[in-house]
DRENNU-820768 format. One record per residue (C-alpha): x negated, y, z. Coordinates in steps of 0.02 Angstrom, whole numbers, padded with zeros to 5 digits, always signed. Each point is the difference from the previous one (the first is absolute). Layout:
# residues N
XYZ...
This chain:
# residues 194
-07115+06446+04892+00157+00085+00081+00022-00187+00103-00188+00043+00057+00045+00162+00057+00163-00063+00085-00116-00119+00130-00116+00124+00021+00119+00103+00065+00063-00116+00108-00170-00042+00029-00024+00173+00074+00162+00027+00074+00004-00161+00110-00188+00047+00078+00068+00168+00016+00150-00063+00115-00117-00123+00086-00094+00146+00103-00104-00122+00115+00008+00041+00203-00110-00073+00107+00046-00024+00176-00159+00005+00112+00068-00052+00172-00016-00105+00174+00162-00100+00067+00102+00119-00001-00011-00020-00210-00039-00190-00015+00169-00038+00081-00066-00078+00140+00115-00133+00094+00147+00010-00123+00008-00066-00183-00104+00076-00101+00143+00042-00114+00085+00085+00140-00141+00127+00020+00020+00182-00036-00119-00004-00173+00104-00148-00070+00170+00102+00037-00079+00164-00088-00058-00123-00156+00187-00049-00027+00030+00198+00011-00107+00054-00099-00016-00133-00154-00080+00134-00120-00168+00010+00140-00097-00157+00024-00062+00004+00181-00139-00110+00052+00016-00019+00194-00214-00013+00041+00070-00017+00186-00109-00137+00142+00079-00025+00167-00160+00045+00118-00065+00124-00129-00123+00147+00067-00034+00137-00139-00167-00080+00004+00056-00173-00072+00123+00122-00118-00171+00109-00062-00086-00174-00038+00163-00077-00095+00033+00147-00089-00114-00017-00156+00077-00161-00068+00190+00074+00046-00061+00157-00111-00066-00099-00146+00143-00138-00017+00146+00107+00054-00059+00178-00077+00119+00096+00082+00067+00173-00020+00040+00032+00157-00066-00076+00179+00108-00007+00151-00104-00003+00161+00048-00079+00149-00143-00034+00105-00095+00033+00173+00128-00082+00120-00110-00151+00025-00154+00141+00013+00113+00071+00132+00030-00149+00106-00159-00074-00020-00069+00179+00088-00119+00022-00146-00057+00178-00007+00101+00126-00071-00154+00053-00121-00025-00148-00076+00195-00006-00032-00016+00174-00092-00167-00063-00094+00074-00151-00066+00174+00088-00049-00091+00127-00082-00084-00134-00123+00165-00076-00024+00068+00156-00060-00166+00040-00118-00010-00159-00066+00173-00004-00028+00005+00182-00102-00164-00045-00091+00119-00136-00103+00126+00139-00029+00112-00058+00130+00126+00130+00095-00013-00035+00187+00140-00013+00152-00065-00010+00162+00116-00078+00151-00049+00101+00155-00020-00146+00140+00021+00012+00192-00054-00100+00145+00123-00055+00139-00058+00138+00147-00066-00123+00121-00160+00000-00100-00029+00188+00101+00086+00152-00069-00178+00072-00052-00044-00154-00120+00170+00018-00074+00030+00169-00018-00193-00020-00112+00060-00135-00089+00145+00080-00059-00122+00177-00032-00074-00115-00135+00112-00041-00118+00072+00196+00011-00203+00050-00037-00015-00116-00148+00165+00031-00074-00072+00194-00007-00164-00012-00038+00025-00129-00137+00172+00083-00060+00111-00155+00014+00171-00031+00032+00014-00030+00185+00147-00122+00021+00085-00003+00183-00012-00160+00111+00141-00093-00076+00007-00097+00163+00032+00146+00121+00187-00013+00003-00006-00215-00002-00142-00034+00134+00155+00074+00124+00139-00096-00047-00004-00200+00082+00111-00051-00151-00134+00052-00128-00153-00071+00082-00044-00189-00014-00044-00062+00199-00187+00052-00017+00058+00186+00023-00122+00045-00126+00080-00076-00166+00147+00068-00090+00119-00146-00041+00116-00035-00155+00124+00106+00052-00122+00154+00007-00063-00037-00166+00149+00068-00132-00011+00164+00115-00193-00008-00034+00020-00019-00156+00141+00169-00028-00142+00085+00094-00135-00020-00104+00075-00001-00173+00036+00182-00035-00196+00030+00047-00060-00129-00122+00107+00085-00138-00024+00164+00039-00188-00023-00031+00022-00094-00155
C-alpha cells in the first residue's frame, strides 16, 4: 500500500510540474527560415523543463485558420495556459480590423471555457500599410486585452524588427540570432501567469 501511495504521488507531482503551454502563433512562433530547434519556443522548452509547451504555431497563419485549429490543439494538448500570437498575417493581408477583434475574441473564450489562463502578444503592422489602419490594428488587441481581462503581452518584436543583424533578409522574420533574446522576453510573462 505505502509503494501505491509513493507512485501516486509521483503520479501527481510529475503532472503538476508538467503545466501544459500552448503557443498559438504565425512565423514569428513556428521558427520560420531557421531550424526549428533554433526557434524561440524550443529555447524556452530547454528553460523551462518543469512546463511542457506545445508550439500550435503555422507559417501563413491568420487568426481565422488559428479559430478553426484551435479545438483539436485544446482537446490533445489541454493546456493551462494559451500564449497568443496572432493577427500579423490578418494585418498584412489588409483583412478588416473587426474581423481580427471577432476572431481573437473567440480565441480567448474558447480558450478560458477549458480553464486555460490567456497571454495575448499585442501585434503591429509595418506603417506603410497607412498610419490609420495601423494605429486600429494595434487599438485591437489593447480593446480585447480590457474587455476580456487578459494579460496584454508587448510586441516582442519591436526592439528586433530595427536591428539588420536580428532580421533574416525578408525584413519581416526574426532570425536565429533574435530568437534566445525572444525567448528572455517572453519567459517571465509565461511564468508570471502560471
Amino acid at each position: 500500500m505505502a509503494q501505491f501511495v509513493a507512485m501516486l504521488l509521483i503520479l501527481v507531482s510529475s503532472s503538476l510540474l508538467a503545466a501544459p503551454i500552448l503557443i498559438l502563433g504565425d512565423s514569428l512562433s513556428a521558427a520560420y527560415g531557421i531550424p526549428e530547434n533554433e526557434g524561440w519556443v524550443n529555447l524556452l522548452r530547454q528553460k523551462l523543463p518543469q512546463h511542457t509547451l506545445i508550439n500550435g504555431s503555422v507559417s501563413g497563419e491568420t487568426s481565422a485558420g488559428a479559430l478553426r485549429r484551435l479545438p483539436a490543439l485544446l482537446d490533445s494538448a489541454a493546456p493551462e495556459l494559451v500564449f497568443i500570437e496572432l493577427g500579423g498575417n490578418d494585418g498584412l493581408r489588409g483583412f478588416p480590423t473587426q474581423q481580427l477583434e471577432r476572431n481573437l475574441t473567440q480565441i480567448i473564450k474558447l480558450s478560458q471555457e477549458r480553464g486555460a489562463l490567456i497571454l495575448l502578444s499585442e501585434i503591429m503592422i509595418p506603417p506603410n500599410y497607412g498610419s490609420r489602419y495601423a494605429k486600429q490594428f494595434t487599438q485591437v488587441y489593447q480593446d480585447i486585452a480590457k474587455k476580456q481581462q487578459v494579460t496584454l503581452v508587448p510586441f516582442f518584436m519591436q526592439d528586433i524588427v530595427t536591428n539588420a543583424d536580428l532580421m533574416q533578409n525578408d525584413s519581416i522574420h526574426p532570425n536565429a540570432k533574435a530568437q534566445p533574446q525572444i525567448a528572455s522576453f517572453i519567459q517571465p510573462w509565461l511564468l508570471g501567469e502560471l
